[in-house]
VMD Tcl script that draws the C-alpha trace (Angstrom):
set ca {
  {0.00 0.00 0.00}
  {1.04 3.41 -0.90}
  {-0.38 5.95 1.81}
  {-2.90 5.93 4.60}
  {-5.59 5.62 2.36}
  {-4.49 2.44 1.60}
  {-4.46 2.94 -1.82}
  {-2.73 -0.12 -4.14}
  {0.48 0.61 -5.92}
  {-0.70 -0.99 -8.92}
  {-3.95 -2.34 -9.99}
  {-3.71 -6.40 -10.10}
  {-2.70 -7.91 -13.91}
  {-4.90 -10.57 -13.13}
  {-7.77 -7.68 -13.16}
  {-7.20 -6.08 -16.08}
  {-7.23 -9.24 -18.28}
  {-10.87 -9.10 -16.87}
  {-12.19 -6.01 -17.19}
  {-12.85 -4.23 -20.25}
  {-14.11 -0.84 -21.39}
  {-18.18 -0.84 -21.01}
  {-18.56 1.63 -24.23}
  {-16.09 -0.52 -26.27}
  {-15.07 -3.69 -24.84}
  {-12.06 -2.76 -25.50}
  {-8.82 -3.30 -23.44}
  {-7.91 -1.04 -20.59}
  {-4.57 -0.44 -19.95}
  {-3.54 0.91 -16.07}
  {-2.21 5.02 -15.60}
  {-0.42 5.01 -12.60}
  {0.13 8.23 -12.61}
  {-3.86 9.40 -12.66}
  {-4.88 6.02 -10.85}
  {-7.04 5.55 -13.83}
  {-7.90 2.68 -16.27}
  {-7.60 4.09 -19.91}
  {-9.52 3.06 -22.64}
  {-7.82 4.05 -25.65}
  {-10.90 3.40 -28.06}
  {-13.23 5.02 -26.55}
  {-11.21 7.93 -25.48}
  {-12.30 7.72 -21.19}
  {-10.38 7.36 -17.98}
  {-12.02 5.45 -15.77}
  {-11.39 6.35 -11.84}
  {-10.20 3.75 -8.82}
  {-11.71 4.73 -5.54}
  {-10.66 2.89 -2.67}
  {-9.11 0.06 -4.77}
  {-12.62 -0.20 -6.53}
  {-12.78 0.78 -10.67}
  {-15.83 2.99 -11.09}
  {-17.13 1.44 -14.37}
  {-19.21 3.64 -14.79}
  {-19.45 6.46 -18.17}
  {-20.77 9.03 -16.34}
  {-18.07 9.01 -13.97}
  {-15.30 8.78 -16.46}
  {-13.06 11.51 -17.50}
  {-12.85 12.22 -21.14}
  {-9.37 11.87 -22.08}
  {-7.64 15.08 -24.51}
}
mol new
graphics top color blue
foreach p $ca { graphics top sphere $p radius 0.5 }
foreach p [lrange $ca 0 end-1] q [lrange $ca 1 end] { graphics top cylinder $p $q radius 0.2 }
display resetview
């Protein structure tokens, strides 16, 4: 764990061979920097609160 909010390092491999976009079904690749999951198709950024990815459209961030 990185800081008191116990939040992970890195998001599990094992998880991201699981999940994929819900606009695309696409691949999502991890941003460690943002503490996002990316999907490159359908241009979002997905957030991870408390170790949990928000799945969700209308809470992702559109990506540039």
């Amino acid at each position: 764990m990185s800081d008191a909010f116990n939040t992970p390092v890195s998001v599990d491999p094992r998880l991201l061979e699981v999940l994929v976009c819900p606009v695309t079904r696409g691949r999502l690749t991890y941003d460690r920097e943002r503490h996002e999951l990316v999907s490159a198709g359908a241009r979002l950024a997905f957030p991870i609160r408390d170790g949990v990815p928000i799945m969700l459209v209308e809470d992702a961030r559109p990506l540039d």
